[in-house]
N, C-alpha and C positions, 0 to 999 in steps of 0.2 A: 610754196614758202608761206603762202599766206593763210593758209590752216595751221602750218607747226606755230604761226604768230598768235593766233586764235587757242590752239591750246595752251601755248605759254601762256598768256594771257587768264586764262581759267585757273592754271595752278600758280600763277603769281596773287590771282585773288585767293583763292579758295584753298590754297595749299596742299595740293592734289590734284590726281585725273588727268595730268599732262600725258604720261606713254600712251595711256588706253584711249584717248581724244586723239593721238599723232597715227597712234596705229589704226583705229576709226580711218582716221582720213586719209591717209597714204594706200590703204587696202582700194580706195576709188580710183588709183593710179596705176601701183605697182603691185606685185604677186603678195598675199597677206600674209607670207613669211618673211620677207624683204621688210614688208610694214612692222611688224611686232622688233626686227632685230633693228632697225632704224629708230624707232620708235625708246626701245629700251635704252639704245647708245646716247639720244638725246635725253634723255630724262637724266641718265649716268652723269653726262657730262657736265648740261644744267644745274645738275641737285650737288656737285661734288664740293662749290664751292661752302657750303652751308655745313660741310661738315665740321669743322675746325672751332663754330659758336655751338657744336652739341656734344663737343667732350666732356663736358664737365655735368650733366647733366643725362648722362646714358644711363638708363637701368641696367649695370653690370647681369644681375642675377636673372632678368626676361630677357633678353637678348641674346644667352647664350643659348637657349633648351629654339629660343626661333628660327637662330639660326642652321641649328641642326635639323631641325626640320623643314626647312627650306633644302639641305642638303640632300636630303631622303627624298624628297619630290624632286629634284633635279631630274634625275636620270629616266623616271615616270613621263615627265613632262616633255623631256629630248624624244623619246619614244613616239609618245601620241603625235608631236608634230612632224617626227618622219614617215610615219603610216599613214595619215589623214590624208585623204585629197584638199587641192587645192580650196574649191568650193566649199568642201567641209568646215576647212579652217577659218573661210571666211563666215561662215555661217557658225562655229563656234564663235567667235571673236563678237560679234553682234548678240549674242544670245550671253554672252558676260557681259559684256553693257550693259544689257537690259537690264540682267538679274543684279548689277551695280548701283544702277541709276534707281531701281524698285527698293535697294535696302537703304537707299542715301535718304527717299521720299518715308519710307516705314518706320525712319529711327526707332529702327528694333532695340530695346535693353532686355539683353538677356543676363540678367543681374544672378546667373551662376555660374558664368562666366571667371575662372581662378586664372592666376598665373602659374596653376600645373596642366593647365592647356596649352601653354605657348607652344610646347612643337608641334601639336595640331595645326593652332593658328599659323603658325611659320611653311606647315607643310603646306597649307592650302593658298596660301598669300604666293609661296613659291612656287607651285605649281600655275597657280593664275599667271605669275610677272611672266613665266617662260614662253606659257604656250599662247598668250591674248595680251599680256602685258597692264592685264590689271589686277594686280597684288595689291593696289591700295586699299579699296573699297573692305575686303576681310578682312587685311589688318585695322584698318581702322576702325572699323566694327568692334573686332576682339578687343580691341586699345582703351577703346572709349567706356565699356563695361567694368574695365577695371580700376581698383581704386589707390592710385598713381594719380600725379600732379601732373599737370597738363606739360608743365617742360619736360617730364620724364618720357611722357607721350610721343611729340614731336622730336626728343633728340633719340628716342631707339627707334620711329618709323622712321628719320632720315638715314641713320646707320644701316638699318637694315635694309631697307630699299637700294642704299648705294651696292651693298654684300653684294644683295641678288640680283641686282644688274650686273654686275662684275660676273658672277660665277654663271646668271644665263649667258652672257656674251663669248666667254671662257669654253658653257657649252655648243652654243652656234658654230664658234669656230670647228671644234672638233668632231660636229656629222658636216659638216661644210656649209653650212646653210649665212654663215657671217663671212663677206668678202670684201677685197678691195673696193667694189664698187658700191658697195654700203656704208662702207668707212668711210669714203672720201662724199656723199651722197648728204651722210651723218653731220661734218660737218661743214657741208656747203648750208646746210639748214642750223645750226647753231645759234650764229645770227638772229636771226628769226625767233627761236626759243628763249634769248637771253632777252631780247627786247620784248617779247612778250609778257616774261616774265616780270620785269620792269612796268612795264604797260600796267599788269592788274595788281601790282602792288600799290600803284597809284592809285589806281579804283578802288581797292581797298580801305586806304586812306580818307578821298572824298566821299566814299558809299560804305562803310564796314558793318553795314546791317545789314544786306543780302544775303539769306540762308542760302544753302548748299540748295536744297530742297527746291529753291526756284531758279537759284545758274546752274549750278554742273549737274543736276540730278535729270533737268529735262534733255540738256545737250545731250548727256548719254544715252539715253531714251528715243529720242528722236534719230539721231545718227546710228543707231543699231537698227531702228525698224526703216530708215531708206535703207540701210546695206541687206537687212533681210530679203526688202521689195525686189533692190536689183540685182541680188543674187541669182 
């Protein structure tokens, strides 16, 4: 409970990085496909109250080509994580961290970047949420290169994050891998995500000059190379 607190915490500051920190952490306890569908339901549940202050403010026209692409990588992504060995996945899942935490530190602008990429950007955001549970890191990448108003930004990455939690969770169920005892697991830990999230919105507030680049970029960084060590 007291990591799902620590990742709330990071995406109450920083506004992101909460599944891919839950699922980080939870893979040191439980099997890293329990960790990413535990992981994604908190982030769901969490982020769901946020959607109602980003209707008015969605990019209708990128939102739709992401979310199709998100669609298309679904069933890719169901795939790779029923075939993987255990160890693999966890050893995926640390090696998207890293390569996470490396483009949050890079602030790569790749300034040709269009919004006739989005289903790309959507595939590969969706493919990440399903199989490591981190879809933020690309989209936000993609988001941030393009020349859209920062509200536009944040109310189509909460939309669409909520989607593809939805529609990964939708697919967990159906190879079996999401069960009763991740559901109720899910929100025995909610608690805990909701106060964290509270937590670093207050840090936020007294500290709102801390880049990503020196909080969540090391966290992921760091917690992928222990999970590599004790793999």
């Amino acid at each position: 409970m007291t990591l799902i607190l620590f990742a709330g915490v990071v995406r109450g500051y920083s506004g992101f990085g909460f599944a891919i920190i839950a699922a980080l952490s939870l893979s040191f306890i439980v099997p890293p496909l329990q960790a990413v569908t535990i992981g994604i339901l908190l982030d769901f549940l969490s982020t769901f109250p946020l959607l109602k202050r980003s209707k008015s403010t969605i990019n209708i026209q990128l939102i739709t080509p992401l979310c199709i692409g998100m669609l298309v990588a679904v069933p890719f992504s169901l795939y790779f994580i029923s075939t993987i060995s255990e160890s693999g996945l966890k050893a995926f899942i640390a090696m998207m961290s890293l390569v996470a935490g490396t483009l949050i530190i890079c602030d790569f602008r790749l300034t040709w970047l269009h919004q006739r990429h989005a289903f790309w950007a959507g595939a590969i955001s969706g493919f990440s949420m399903t199989t490591t549970s981190s879809g933020g890191p690309p989209l936000v990448t993609y988001l941030m290169n393009l020349t859209i108003e920062t509200s536009e930004q944040r109310a189509t990455a909460i939309v669409f994050f909520l989607l593809s939690s939805a529609i990964s969770q939708i697919g967990f169920m159906w190879i079996g891998a999401f069960n009763q005892g991740s559901f109720i697991t899910g929100l025995w830990l909610l608690p805990a995500a909701l106060i964290g999230n509270l937590l670093g919105q207050k840090l936020y507030l007294s500290a709102p000059n801390l880049s990503a680049k020196t909080t969540t970029a090391p966290i992921l960084i760091g917690m992928a190379l222990l999970m590599l060590i004790s793999n």
